[in-house]
SEBA-655978 format. One line per 4 residues: number of its first residue (from 1); for each residue x, y, z of N, C-alpha, C, O. Coordinates in steps of 0.05 Angstrom, whole numbers. Layout:
<nodes>
NUM> X:Y:Z:X:Y:Z:X:Y:Z:X:Y:Z | ...;
</nodes>
This chain:
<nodes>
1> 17:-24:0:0:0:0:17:25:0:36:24:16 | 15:50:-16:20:64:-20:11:98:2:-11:105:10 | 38:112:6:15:121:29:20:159:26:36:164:45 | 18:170:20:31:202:10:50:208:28:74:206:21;
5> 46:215:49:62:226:69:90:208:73:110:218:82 | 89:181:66:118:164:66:130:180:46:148:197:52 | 119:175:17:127:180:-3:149:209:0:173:210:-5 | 127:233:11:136:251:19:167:255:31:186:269:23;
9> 164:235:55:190:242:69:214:227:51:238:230:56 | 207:215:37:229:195:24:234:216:-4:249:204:-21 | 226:242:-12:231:257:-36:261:274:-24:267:275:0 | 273:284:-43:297:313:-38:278:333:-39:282:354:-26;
13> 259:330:-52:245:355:-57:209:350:-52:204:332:-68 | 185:357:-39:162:360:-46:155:370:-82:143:389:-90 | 169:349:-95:158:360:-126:148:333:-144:155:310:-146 | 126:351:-156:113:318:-177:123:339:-202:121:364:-203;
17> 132:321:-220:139:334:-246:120:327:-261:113:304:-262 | 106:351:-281:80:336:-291:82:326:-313:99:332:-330 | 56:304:-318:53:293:-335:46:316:-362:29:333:-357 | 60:315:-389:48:328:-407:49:319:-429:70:309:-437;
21> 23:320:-449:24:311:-476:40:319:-496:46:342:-503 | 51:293:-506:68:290:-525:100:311:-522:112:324:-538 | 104:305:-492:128:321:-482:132:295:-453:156:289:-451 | 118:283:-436:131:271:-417:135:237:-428:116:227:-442;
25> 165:217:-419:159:206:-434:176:185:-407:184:196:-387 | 177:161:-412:196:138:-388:212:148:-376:216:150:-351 | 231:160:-410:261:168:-404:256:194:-373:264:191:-350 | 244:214:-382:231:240:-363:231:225:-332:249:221:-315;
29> 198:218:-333:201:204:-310:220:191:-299:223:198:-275 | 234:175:-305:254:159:-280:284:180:-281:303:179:-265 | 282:193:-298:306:217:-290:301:238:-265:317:245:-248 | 274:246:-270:247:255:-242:256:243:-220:265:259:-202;
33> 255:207:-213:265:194:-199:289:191:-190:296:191:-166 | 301:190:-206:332:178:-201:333:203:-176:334:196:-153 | 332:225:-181:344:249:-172:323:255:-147:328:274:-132 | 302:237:-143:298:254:-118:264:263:-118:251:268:-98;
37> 252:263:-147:228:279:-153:209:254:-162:216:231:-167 | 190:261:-163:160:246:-174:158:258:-202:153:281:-208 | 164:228:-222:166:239:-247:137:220:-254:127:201:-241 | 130:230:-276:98:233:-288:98:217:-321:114:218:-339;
41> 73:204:-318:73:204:-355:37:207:-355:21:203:-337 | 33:214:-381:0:219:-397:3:189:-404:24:177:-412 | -27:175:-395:-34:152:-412:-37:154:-432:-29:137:-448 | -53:183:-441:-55:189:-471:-25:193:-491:-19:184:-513;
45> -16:204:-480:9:205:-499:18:186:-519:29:191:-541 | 10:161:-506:12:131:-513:-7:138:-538:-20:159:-537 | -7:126:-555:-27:134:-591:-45:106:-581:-69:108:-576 | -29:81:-577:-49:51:-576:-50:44:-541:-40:60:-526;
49> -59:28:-534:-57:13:-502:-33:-4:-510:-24:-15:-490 | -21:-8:-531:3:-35:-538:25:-12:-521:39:-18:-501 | 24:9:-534:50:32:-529:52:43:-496:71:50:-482 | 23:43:-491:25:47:-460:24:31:-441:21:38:-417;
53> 27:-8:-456:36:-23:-430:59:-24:-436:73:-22:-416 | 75:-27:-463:102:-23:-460:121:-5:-445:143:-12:-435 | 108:23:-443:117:43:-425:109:34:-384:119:39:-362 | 93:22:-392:98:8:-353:113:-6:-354:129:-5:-336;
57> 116:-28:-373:122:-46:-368:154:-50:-355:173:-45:-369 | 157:-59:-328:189:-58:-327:192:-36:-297:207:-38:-278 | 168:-14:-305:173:4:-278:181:4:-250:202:15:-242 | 160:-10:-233:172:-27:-214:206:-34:-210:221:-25:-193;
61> 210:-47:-224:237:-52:-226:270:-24:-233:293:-18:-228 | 245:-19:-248:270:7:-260:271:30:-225:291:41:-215 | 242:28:-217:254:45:-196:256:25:-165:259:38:-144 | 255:2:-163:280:-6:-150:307:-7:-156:324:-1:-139;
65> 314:-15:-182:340:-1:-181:349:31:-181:373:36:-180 | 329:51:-183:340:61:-169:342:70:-142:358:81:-128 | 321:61:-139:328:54:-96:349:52:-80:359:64:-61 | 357:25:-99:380:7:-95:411:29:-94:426:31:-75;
69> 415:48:-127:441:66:-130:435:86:-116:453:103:-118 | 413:93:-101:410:130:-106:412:129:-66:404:110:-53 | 420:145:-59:415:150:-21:423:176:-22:443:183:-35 | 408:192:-8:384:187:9:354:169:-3:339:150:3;
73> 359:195:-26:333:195:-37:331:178:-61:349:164:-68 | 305:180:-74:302:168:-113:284:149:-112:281:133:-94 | 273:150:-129:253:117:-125:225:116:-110:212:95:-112 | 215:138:-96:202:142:-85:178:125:-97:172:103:-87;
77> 165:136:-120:140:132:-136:136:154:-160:141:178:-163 | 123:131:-178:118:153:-199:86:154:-217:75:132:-220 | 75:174:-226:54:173:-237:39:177:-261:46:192:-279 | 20:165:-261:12:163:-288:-32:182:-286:-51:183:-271;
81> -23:191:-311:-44:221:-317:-64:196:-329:-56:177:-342 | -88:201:-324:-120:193:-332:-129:209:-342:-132:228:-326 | -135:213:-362:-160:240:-368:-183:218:-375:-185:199:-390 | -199:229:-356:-235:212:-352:-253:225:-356:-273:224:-343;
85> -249:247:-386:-271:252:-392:-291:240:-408:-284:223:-424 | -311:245:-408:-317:217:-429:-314:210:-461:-321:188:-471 | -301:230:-474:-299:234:-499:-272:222:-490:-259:232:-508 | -257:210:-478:-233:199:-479:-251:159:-485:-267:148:-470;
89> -245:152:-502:-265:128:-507:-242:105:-502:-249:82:-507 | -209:112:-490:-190:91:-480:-190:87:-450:-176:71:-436 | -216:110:-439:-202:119:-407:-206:85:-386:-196:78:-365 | -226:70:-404:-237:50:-389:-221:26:-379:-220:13:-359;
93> -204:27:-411:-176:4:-424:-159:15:-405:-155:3:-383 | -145:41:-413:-129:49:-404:-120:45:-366:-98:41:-356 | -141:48:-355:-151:39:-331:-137:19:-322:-119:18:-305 | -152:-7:-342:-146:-36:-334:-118:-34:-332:-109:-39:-310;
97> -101:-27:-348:-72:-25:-354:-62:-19:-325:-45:-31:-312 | -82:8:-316:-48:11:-293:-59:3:-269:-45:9:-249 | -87:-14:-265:-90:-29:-248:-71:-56:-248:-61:-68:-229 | -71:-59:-269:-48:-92:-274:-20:-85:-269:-6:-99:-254;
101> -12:-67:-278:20:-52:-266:7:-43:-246:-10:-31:-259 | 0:-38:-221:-3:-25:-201:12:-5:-197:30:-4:-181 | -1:21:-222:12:38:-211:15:65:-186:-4:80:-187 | 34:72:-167:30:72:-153:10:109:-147:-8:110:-131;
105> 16:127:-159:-3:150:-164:-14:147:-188:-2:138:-207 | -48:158:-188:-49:161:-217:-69:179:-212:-87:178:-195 | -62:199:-234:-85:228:-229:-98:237:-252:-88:245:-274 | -126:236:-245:-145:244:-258:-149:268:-262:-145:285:-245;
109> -159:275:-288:-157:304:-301:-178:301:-316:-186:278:-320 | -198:335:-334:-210:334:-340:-243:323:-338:-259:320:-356 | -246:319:-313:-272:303:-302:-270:293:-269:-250:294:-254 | -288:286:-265:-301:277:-240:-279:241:-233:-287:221:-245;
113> -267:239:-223:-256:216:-212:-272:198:-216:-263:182:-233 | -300:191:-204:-311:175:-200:-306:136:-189:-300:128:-167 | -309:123:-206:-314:99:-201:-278:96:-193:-271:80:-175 | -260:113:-206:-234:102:-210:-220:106:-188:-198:95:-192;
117> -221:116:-164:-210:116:-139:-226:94:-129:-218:93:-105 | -240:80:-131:-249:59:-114:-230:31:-124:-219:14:-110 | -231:34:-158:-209:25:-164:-178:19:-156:-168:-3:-148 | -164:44:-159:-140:45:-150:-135:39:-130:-113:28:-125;
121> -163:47:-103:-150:36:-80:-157:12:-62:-162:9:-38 | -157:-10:-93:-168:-33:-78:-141:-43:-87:-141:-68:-82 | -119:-37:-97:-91:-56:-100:-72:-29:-85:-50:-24:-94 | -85:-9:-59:-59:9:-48:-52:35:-64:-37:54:-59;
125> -71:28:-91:-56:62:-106:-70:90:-91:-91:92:-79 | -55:104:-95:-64:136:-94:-75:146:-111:-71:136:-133 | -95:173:-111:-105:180:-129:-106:214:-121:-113:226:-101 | -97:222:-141:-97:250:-148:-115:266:-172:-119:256:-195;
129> -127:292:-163:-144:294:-183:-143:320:-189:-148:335:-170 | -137:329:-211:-137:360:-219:-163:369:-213:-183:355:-218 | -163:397:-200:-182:418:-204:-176:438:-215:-152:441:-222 | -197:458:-219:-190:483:-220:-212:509:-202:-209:533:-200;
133> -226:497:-195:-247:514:-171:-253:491:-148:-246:468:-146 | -273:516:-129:-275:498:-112:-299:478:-111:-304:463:-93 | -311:480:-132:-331:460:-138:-315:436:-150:-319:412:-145 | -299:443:-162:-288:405:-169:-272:402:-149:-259:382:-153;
137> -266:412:-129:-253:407:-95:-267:388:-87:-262:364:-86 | -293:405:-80:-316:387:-69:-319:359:-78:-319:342:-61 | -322:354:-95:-335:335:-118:-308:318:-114:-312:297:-102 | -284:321:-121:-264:303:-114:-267:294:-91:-270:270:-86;
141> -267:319:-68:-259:303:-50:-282:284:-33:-272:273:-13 | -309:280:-39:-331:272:-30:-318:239:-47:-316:216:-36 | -310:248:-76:-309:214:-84:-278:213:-72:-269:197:-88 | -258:220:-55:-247:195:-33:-214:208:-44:-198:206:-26;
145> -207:214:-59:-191:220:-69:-168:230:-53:-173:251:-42 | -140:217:-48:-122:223:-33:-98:250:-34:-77:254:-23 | -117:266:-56:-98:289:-56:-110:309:-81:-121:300:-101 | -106:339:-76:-120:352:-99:-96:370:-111:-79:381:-97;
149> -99:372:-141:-75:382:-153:-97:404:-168:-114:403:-186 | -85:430:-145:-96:462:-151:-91:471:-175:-75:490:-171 | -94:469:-200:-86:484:-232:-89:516:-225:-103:523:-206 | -80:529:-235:-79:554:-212:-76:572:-246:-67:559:-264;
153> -85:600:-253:-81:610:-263:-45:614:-263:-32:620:-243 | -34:610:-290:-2:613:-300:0:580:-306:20:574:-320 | -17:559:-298:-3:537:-311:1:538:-341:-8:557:-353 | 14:515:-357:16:507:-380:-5:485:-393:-12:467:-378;
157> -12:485:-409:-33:478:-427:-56:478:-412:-63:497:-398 | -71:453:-414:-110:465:-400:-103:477:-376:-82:468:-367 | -115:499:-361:-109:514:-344:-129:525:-324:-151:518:-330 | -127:539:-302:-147:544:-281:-131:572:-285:-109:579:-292;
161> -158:585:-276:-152:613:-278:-156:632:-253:-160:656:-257 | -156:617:-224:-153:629:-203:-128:635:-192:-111:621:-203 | -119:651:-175:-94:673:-158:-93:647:-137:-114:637:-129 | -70:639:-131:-66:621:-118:-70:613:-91:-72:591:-80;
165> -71:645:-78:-67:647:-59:-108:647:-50:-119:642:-29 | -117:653:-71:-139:654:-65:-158:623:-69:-176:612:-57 | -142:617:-92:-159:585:-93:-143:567:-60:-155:547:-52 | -128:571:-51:-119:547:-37:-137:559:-11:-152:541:-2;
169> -139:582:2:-164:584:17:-186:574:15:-198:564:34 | -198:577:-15:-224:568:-15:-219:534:-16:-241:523:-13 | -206:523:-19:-197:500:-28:-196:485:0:-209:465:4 | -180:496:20:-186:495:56:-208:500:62:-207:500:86;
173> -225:504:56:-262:502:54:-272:479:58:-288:470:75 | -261:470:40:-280:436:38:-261:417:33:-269:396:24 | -234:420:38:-215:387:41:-189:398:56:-177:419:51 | -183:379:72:-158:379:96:-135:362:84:-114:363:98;
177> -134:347:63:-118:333:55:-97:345:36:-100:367:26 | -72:328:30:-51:342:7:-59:357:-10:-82:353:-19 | -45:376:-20:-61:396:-42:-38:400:-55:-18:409:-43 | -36:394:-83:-4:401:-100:-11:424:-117:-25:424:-137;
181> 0:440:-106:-3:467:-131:12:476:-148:35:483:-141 | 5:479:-175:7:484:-196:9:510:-214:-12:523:-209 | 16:517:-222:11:542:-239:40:564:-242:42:581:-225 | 59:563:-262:79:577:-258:102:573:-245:121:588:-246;
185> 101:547:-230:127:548:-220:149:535:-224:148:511:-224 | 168:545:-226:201:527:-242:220:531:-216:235:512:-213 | 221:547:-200:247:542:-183:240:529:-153:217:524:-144 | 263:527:-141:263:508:-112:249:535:-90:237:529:-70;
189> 255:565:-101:247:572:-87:214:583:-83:202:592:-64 | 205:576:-116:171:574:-123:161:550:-100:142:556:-86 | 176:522:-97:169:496:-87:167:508:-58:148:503:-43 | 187:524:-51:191:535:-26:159:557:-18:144:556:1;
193> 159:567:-30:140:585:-19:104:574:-27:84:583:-17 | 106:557:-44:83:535:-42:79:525:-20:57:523:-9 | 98:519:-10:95:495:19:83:515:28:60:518:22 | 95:530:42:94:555:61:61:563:67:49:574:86;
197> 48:549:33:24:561:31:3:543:43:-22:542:42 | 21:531:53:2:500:57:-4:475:43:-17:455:49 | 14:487:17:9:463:-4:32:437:3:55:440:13 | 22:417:-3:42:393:6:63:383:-9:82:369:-1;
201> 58:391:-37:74:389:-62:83:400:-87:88:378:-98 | 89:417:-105:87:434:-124:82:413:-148:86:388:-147 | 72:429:-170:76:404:-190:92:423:-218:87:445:-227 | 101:413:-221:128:432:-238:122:421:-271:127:397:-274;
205> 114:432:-294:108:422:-321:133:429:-340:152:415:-348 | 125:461:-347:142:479:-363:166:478:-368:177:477:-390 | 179:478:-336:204:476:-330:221:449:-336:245:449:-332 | 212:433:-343:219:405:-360:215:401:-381:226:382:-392;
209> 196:421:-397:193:411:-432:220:416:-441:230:396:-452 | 241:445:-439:261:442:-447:288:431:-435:308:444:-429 | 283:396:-433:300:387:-428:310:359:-447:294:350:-464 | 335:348:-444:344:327:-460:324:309:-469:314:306:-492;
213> 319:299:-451:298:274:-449:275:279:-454:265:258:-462 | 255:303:-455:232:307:-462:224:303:-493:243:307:-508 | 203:296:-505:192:291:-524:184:319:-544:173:320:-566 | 192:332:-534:181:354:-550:187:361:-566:204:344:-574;
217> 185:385:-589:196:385:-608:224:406:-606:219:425:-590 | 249:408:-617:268:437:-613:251:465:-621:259:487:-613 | 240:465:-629:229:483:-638:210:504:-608:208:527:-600 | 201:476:-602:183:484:-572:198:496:-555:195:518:-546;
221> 223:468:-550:241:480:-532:255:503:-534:264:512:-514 | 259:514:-555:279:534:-562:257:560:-563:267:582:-563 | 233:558:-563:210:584:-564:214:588:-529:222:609:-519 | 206:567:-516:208:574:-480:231:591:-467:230:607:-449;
225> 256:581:-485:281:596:-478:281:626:-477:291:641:-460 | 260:631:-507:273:656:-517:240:664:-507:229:674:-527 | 227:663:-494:201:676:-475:209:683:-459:230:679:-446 | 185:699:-458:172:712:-422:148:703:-419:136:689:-435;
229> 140:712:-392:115:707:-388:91:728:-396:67:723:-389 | 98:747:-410:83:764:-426:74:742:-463:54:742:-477 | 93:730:-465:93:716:-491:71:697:-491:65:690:-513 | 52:682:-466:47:665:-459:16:675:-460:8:691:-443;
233> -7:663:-486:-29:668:-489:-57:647:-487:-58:624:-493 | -78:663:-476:-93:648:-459:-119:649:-480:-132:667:-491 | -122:622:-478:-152:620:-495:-168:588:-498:-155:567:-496 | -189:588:-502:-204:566:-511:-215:556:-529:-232:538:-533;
237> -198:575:-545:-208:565:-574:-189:544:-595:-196:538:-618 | -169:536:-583:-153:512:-595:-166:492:-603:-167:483:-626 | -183:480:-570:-192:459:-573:-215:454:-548:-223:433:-538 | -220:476:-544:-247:477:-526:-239:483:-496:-256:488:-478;
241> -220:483:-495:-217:486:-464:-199:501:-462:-180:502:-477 | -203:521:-437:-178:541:-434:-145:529:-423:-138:511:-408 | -128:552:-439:-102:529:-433:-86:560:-442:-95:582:-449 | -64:551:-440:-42:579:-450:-23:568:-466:-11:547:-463;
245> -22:585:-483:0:569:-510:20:588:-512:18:606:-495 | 37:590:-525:66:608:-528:54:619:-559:48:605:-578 | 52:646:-556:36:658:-573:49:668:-599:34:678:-616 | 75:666:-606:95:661:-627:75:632:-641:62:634:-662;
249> 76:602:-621:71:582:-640:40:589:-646:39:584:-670 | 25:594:-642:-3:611:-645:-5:625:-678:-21:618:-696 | 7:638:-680:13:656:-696:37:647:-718:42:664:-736 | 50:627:-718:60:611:-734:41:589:-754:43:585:-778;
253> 22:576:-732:-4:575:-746:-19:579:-764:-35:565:-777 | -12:600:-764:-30:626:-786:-61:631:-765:-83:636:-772 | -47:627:-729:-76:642:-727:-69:675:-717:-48:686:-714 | -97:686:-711:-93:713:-704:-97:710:-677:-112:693:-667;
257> -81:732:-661:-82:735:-632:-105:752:-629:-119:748:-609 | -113:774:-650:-136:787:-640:-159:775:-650:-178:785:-640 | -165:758:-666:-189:743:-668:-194:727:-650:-218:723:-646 | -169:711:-630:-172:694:-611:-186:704:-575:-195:693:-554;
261> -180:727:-584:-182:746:-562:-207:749:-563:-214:753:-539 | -226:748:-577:-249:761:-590:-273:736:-595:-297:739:-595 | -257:709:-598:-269:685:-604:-292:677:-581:-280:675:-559 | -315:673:-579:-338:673:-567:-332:642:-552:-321:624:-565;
265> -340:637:-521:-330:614:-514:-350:587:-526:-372:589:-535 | -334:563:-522:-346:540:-539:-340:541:-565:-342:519:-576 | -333:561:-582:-331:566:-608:-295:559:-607:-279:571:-592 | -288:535:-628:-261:524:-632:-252:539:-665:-265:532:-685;
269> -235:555:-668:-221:559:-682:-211:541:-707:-197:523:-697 | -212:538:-734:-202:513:-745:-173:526:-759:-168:550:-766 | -151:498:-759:-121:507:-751:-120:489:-783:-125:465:-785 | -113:506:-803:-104:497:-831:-67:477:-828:-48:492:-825;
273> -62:455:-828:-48:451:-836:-27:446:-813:-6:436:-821 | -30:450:-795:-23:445:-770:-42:427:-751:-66:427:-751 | -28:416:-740:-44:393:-715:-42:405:-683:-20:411:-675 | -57:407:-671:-63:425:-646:-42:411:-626:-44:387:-626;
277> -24:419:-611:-7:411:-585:16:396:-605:40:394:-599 | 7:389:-624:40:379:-638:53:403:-651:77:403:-652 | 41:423:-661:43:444:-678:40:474:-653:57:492:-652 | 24:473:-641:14:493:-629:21:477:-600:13:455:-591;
281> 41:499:-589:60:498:-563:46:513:-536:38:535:-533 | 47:493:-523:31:503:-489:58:510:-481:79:502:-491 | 54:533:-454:74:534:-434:59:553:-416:38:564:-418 | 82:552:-393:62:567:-368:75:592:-364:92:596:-382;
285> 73:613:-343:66:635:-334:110:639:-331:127:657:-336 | 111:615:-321:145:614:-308:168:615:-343:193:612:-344 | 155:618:-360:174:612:-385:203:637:-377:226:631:-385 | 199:657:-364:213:677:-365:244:667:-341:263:681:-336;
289> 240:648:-335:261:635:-313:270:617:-325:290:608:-314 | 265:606:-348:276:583:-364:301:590:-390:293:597:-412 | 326:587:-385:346:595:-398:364:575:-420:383:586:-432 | 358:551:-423:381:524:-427:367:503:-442:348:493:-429;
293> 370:496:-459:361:458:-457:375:451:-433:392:468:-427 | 373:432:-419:384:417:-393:389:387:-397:376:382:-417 | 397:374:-392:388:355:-375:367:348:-347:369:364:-328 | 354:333:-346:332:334:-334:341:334:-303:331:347:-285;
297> 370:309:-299:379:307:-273:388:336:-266:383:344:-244 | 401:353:-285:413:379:-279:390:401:-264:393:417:-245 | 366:392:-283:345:420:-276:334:412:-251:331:432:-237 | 323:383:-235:327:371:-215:341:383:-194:331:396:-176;
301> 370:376:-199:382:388:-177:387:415:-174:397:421:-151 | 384:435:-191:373:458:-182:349:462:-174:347:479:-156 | 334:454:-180:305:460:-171:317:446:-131:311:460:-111 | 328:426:-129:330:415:-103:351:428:-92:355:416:-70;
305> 367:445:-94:392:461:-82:380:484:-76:391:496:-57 | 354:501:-86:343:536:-85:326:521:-67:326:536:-48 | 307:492:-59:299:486:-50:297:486:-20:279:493:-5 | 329:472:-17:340:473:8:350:498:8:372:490:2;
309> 353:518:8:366:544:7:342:563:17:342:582:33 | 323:552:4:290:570:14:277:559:29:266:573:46 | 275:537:31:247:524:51:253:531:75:276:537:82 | 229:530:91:230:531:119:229:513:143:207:513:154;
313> 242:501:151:250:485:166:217:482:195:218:500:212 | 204:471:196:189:472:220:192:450:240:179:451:261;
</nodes>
């Protein structure tokens, strides 16, 4: 059985690195690990269920060994992203999969948890569930759910558009349990002043697309470099849901920023010749702190050195 608060003490850092489409991939995650952090993968990312038992397959093992090389830390646990909305027509398959790998977090996005935490925690898994108000607080946390991951206005791709300081109050309303917040943050000393807020974990996206190991394209990585967080545009007309894209790839597109601005909500935009998130680049609020391709262990141990340098000891 799997239990948060172990997990917790056994990290270098309170950080989940997030899962993101067609950017988080094995290699990501267990470099996440190796070093200390909770590294992430999208079930969807996977195109078939063949591609996403091959990507479990072996896990377990890969992070006992690193258990085994790494001290203090490494190895903790790592997680895998659900989106359960219902227009996802694999979420059911997909399911079965990481019930059979027992994997050990798996967080639900885009919808109501439901049946799937009763699931997970009949073989010990955890379950985490994105929100973005305090009505999907509620609603998570009534169906049982061992932890809520705050999307906070400044995250990267689908997005919540509340002040952080103000959703995690309302959020202490109606659940007492872990709360990982989200939205904007790349350094140890962002992780640092999260805690501070009461949050139990940061969850870090952006700050990993431009690295070795990530899936993304150079092109992506190399737009994040040369951003700010002024560059970083917010809308719902990609693909129905609000999210923030890097507004260079927007406009590479061939779309317009002031028609998008202007685009009536529910109403999706049609993208000539380009494919949406392969072509058209998410990033969050933090792009303006991001300087390097990296290596993943490198950006890690900085994120875990400003860490220890900021946190507060209680």
């Amino acid at each position: 059985m799997f239990d948060l608060a172990s997990i917790r003490t056994s990290l270098a850092a309170p950080v989940i690195v997030a899962p993101m489409f067609l950017v988080s991939c094995p290699a990501l995650a267990l470099a996440a690990c190796r070093e200390g952090l909770i590294g992430s993968l999208p079930a969807h990312s996977a195109r078939t269920r063949d591609q996403l038992r091959a990507s479990l397959v072996g896990m377990p093992e890969r992070l006992t060994e690193v258990r085994s090389s790494t001290a203090p830390h490494g190895g903790a646990a790592y997680a895998v992203n659900l989106v359960v909305h219902p227009t996802n027509e694999r979420a059911a398959g997909d399911l079965e999969l990481l019930i059979e790998h027992r994997v050990p977090i798996v967080i639900t996005s885009k919808g109501a948890p439901g049946d799937v935490v009763r699931r997970i925690h009949d073989y010990g898994g955890l379950v985490l569930s994105d929100i973005a108000n305090q009505r999907h607080a509620q609603k998570a946390a009534d169906a049982g759910v061992d932890g809520l991951i705050a999307v906070c206005a400044g995250a990267g791709g689908h997005t919540g558009t509340l002040n952080p300081f103000a959703f995690m109050n309302e959020i202490r309303e109606v659940f007492d349990g872990p709360v990982i917040l989200a939205g904007g943050i790349t350094t140890g000393r962002d992780v640092a002043a999260a805690e501070l807020m009461g949050a139990s974990f940061a969850y870090l996206g952006t700050r990993f697309i431009p690295t070795t190991e990530s899936l993304a394209e150079e092109g992506h990585k190399r737009m994040i470099i040369a951003s700010h967080g002024s560059d970083i545009f917010f809308t719902a007309a990609v693909d129905g849901a609000p999210a923030n894209f890097l507004a260079a790839s927007l406009v590479s597109a061939g779309m317009s920023l002031e028609a998008l601005a202007v685009t009536p909500p529910g109403k999706i935009v049609s993208v000539k010749d380009h494919k949406r998130w392969k072509d058209i680049w998410s990033a969050g609020h933090g792009v303006g702190s991001i300087h390097a391709i990296q290596p993943a262990a490198e950006v890690c141990r900085e994120i875990i050195a400003q860490y220890e340098k900021y946190r507060i000891v209680r």
